[in-house]
Backbone as JSON, one array per atom type, in Angstrom:
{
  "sequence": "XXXXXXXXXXXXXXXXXXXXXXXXXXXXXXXXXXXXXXXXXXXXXXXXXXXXXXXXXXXXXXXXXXXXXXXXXXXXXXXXXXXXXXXXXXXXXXXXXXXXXXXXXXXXXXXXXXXXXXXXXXXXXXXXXXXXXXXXXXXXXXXXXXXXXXXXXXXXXX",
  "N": [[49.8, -54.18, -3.14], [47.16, -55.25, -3.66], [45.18, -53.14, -2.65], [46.39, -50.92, -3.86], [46.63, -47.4, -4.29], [46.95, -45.88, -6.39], [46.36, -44.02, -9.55], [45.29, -44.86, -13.11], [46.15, -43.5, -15.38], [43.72, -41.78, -17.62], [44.05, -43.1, -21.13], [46.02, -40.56, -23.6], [44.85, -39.32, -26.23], [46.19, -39.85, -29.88], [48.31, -38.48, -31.69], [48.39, -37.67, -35.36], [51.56, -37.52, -38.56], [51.38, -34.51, -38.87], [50.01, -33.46, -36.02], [47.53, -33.54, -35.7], [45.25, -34.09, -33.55], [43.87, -37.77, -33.54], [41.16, -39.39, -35.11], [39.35, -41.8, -32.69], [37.53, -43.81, -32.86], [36.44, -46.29, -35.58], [33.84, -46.11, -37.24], [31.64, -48.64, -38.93], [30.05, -49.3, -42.24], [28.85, -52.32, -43.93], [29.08, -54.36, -46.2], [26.27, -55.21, -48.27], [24.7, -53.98, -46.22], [22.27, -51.4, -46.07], [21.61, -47.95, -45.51], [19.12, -45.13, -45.34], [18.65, -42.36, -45.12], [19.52, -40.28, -42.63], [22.61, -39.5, -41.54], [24.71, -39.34, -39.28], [28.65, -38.69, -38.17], [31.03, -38.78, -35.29], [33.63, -39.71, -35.67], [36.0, -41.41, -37.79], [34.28, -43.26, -40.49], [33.42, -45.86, -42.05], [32.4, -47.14, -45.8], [31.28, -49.83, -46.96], [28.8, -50.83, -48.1], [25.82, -49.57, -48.81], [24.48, -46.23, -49.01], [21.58, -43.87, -48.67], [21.24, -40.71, -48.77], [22.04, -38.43, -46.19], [25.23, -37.83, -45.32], [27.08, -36.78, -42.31], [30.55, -36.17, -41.44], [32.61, -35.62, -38.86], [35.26, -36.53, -39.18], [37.1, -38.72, -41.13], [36.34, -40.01, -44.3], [35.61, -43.51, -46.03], [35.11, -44.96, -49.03], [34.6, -47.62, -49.92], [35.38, -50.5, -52.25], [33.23, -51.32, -53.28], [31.24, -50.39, -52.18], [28.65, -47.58, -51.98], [27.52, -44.51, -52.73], [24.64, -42.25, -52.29], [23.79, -39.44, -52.28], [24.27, -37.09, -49.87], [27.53, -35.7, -48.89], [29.22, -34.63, -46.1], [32.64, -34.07, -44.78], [35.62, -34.25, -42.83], [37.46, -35.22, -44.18], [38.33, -37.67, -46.85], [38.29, -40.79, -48.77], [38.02, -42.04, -51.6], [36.61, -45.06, -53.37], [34.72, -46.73, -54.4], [31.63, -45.96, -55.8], [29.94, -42.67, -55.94], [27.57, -40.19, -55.97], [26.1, -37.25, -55.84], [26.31, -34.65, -53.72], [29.45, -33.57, -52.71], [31.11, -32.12, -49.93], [34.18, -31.36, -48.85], [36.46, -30.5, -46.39], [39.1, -30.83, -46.11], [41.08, -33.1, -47.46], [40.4, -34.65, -50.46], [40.66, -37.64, -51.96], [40.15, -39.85, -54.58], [40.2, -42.65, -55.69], [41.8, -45.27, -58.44], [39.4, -46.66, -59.03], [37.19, -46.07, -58.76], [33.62, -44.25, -58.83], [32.78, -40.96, -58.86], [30.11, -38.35, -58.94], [28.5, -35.45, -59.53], [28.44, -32.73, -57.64], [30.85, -31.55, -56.69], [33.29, -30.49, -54.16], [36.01, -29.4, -52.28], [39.48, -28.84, -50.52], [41.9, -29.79, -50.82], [43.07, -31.8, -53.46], [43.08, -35.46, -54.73], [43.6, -37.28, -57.89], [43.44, -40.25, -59.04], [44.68, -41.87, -62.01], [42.35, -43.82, -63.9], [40.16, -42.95, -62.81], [36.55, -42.35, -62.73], [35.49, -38.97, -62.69], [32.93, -36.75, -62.86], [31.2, -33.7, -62.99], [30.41, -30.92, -61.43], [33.26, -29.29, -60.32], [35.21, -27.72, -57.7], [37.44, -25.71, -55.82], [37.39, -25.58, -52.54], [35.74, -22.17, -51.76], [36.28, -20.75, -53.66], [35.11, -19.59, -56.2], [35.26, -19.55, -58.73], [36.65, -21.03, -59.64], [39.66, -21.22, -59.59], [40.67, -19.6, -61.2], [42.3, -16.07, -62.18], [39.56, -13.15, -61.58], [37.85, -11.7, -63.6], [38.44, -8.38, -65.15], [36.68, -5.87, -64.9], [34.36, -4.21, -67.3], [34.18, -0.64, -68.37], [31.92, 1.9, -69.01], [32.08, 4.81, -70.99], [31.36, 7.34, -72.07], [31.4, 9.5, -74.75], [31.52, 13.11, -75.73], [30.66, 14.43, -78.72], [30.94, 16.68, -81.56], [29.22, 17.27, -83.23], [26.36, 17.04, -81.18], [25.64, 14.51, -80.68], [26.35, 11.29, -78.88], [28.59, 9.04, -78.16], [29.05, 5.81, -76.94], [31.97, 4.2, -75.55], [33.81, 1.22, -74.82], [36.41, 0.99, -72.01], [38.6, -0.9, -70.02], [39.69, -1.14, -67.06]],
  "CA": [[49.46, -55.13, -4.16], [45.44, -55.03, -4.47], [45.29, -51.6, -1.86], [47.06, -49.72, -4.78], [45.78, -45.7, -4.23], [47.22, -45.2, -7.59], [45.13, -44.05, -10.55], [45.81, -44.61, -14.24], [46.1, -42.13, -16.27], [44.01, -41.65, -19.01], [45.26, -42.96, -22.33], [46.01, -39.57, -24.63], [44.98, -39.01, -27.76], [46.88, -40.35, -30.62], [48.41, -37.4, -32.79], [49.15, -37.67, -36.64], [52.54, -36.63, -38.33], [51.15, -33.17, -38.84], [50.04, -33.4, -34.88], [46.42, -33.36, -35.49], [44.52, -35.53, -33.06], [43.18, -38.86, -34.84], [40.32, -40.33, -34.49], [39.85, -42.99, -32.13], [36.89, -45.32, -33.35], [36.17, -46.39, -37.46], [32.31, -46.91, -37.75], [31.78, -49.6, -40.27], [28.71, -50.26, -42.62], [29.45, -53.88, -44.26], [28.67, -54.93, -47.36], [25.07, -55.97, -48.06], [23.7, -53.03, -45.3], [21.67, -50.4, -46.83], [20.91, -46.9, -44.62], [18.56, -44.31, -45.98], [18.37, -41.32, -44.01], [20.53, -38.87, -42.22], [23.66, -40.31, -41.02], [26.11, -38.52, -38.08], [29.27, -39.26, -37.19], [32.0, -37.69, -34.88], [34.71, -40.78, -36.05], [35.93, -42.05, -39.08], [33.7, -44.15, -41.66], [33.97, -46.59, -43.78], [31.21, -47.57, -46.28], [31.14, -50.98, -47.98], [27.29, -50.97, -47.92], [24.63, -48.32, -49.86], [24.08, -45.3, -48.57], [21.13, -43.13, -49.65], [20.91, -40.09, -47.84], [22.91, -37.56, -46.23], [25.9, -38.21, -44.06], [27.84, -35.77, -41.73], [31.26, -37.11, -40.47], [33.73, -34.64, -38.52], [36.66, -36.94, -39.41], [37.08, -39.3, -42.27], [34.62, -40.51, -45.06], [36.32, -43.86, -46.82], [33.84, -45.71, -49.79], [35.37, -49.2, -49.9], [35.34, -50.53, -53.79], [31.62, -51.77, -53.28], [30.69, -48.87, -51.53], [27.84, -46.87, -52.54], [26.57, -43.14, -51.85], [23.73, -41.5, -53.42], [23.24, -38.06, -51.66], [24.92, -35.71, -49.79], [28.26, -35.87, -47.69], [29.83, -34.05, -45.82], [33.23, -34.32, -43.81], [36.89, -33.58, -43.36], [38.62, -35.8, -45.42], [37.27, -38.61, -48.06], [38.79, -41.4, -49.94], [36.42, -43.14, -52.3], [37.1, -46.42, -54.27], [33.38, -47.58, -55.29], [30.33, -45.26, -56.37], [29.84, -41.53, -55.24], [26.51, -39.44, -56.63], [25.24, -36.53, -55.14], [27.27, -33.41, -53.56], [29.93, -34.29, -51.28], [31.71, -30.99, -49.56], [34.98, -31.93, -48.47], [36.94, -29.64, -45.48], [40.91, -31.02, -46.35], [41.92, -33.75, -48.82], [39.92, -35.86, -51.5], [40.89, -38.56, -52.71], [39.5, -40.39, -55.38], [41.02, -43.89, -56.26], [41.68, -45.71, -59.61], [38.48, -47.77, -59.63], [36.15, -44.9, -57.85], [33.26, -43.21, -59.71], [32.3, -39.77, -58.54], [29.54, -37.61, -59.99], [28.09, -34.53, -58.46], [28.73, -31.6, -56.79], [32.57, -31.48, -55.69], [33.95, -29.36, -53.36], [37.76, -29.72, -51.48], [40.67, -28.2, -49.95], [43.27, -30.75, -51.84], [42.27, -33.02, -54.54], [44.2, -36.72, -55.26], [42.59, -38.19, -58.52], [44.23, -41.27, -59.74], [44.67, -42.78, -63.26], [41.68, -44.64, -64.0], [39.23, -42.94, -61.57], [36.11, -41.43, -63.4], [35.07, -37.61, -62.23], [32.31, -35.77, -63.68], [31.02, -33.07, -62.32], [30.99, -29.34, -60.81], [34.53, -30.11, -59.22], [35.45, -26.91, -57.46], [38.02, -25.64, -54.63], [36.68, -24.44, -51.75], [35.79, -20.97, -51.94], [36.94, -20.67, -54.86], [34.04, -19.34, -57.13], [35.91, -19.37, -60.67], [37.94, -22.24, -59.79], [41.08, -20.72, -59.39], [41.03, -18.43, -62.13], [41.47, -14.77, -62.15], [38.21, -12.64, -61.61], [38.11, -10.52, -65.21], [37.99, -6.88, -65.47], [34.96, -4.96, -65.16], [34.23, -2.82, -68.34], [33.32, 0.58, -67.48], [31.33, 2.55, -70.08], [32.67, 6.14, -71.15], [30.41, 8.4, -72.73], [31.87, 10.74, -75.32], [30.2, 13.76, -76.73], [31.05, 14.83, -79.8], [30.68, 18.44, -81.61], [27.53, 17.16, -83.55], [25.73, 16.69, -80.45], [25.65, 13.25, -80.49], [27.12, 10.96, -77.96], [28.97, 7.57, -78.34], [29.97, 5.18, -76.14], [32.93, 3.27, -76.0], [34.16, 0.66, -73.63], [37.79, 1.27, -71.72], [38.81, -1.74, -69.32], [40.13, -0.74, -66.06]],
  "C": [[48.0, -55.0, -4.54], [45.12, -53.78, -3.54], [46.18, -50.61, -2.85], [46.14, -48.16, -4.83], [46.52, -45.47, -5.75], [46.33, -45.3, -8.97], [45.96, -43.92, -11.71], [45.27, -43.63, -14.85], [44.94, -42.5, -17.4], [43.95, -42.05, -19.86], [44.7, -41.71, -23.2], [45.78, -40.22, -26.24], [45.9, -39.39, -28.69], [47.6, -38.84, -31.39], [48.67, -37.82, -34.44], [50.52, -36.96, -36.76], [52.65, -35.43, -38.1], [50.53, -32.22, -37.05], [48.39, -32.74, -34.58], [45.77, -34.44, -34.96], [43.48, -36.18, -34.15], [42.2, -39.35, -33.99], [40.18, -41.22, -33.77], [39.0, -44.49, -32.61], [37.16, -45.05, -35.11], [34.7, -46.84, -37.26], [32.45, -47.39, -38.95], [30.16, -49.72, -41.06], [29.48, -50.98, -43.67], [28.48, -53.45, -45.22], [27.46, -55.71, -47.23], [24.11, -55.19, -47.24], [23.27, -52.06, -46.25], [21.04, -48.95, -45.79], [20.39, -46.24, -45.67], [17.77, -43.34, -44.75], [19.83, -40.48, -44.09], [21.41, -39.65, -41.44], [24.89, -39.53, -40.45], [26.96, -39.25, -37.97], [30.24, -38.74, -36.76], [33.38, -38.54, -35.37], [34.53, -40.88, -37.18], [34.66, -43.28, -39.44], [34.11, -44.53, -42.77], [32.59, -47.64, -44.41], [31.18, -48.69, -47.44], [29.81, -51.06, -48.34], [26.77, -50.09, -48.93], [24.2, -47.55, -48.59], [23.02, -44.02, -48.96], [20.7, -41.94, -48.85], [21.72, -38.86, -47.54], [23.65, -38.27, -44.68], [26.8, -37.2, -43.72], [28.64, -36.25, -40.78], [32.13, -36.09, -40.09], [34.79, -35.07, -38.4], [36.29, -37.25, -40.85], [36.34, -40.31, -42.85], [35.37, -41.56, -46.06], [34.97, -44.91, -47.5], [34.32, -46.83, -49.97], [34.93, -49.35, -51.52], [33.83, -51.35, -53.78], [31.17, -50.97, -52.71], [29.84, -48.13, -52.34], [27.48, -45.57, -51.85], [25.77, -42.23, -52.57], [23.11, -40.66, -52.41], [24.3, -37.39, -51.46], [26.05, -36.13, -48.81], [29.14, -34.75, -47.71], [31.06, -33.7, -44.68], [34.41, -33.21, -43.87], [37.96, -33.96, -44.14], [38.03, -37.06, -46.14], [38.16, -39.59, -49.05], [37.6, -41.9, -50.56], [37.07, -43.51, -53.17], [35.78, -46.59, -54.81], [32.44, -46.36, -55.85], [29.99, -43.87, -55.22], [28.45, -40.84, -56.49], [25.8, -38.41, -56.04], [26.48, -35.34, -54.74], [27.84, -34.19, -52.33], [31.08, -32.65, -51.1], [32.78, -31.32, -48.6], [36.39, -30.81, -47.64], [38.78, -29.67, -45.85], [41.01, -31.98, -47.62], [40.42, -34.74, -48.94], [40.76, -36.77, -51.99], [40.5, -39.65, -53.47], [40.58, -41.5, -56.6], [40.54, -44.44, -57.69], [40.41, -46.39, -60.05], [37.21, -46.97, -59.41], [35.29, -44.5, -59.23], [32.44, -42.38, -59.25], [31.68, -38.75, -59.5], [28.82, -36.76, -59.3], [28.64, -33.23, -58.26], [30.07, -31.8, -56.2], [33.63, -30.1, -55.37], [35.14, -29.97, -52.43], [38.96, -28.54, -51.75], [41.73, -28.42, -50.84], [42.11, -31.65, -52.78], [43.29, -34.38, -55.25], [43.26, -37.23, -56.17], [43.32, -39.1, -58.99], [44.1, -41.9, -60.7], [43.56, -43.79, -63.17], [40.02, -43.97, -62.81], [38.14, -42.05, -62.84], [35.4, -39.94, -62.29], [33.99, -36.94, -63.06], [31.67, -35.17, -62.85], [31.33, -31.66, -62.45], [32.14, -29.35, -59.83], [34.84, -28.44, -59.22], [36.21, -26.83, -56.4], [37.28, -25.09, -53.76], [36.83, -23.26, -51.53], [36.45, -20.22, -52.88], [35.65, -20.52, -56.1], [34.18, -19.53, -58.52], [36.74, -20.32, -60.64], [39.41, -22.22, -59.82], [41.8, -19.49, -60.59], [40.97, -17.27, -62.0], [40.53, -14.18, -61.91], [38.5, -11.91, -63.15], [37.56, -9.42, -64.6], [36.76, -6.18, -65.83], [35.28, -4.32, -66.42], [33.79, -1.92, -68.0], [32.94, 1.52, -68.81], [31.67, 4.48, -69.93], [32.1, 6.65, -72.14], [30.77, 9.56, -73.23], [31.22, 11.93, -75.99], [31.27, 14.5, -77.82], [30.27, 16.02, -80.83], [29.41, 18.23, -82.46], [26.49, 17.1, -82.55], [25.19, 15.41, -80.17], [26.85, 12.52, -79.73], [27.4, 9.27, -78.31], [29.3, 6.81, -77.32], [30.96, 4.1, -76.07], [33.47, 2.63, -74.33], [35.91, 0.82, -73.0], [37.17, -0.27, -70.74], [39.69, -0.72, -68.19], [40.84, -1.79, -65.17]]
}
């Protein structure tokens, strides 16, 4: 009864459906806080507050609909509802809700934009230099000579 030699386990990790371990805390900044600086975190965030600065989260980055961020972020996944400005580089899914306004530098894996959300911006996939388009065809210059001794050149595509 209180002489128990037995040890608890543990508790494991949570998985998602896809069976990627989840975070276990949510850091919060509240409404009315203001950071300015450099901002780490290894857990989810969620930002009702102003943020002016740069933040680096190795989970998830959510902007609550009063939420502010004016700099740089950078995580693995991102909803945003309130005010985004600055470059945010995004590792798996964006999502950018109906009331959200994002302006900046945008980079992501996936992209959710929803009716009503404004976007402006360099919105790009990752690694994706042309945005998903084709590369175009080099021209390669071909230099003909012709029996006057004069030479033309004309372009072929390859």
């Amino acid at each position: 009864m209180f002489g128990s030699n037995k040890k608890s386990a543990s508790p494991a990790r949570s998985a998602s459906a896809n069976g990627m371990p989840q975070s276990q805390g949510l850091n919060s900044l509240v409404a009315g806080t203001t950071v300015e600086g450099n901002v780490t975190s290894k857990s989810d965030i969620r930002i009702d507050g102003t943020i002016s600065g740069t933040l680096h989260c190795e989970a998830k980055v959510i902007v609550g609909p009063d939420g502010k961020i004016d700099g740089e972020v950078r995580c693995q996944n991102a909803v945003i509802e309130g005010k985004f400005v600055g470059n945010i580089h995004v590792k798996d899914l964006l999502n950018i809700r109906e009331n959200a306004h994002v302006e900046g530098e945008i980079r992501y894996s996936k992209l959710i934009v929803q009716p009503g959300a404004v976007l402006i911006g360099d919105v790009r996939l990752n690694g994706a230099a042309t945005n998903g388009s084709p590369k175009p065809k080099q021209a390669k210059t071909i230099v003909e000579a012709r029996p006057n001794g004069k030479a033309t050149a004309a372009e072929a595509s390859r």
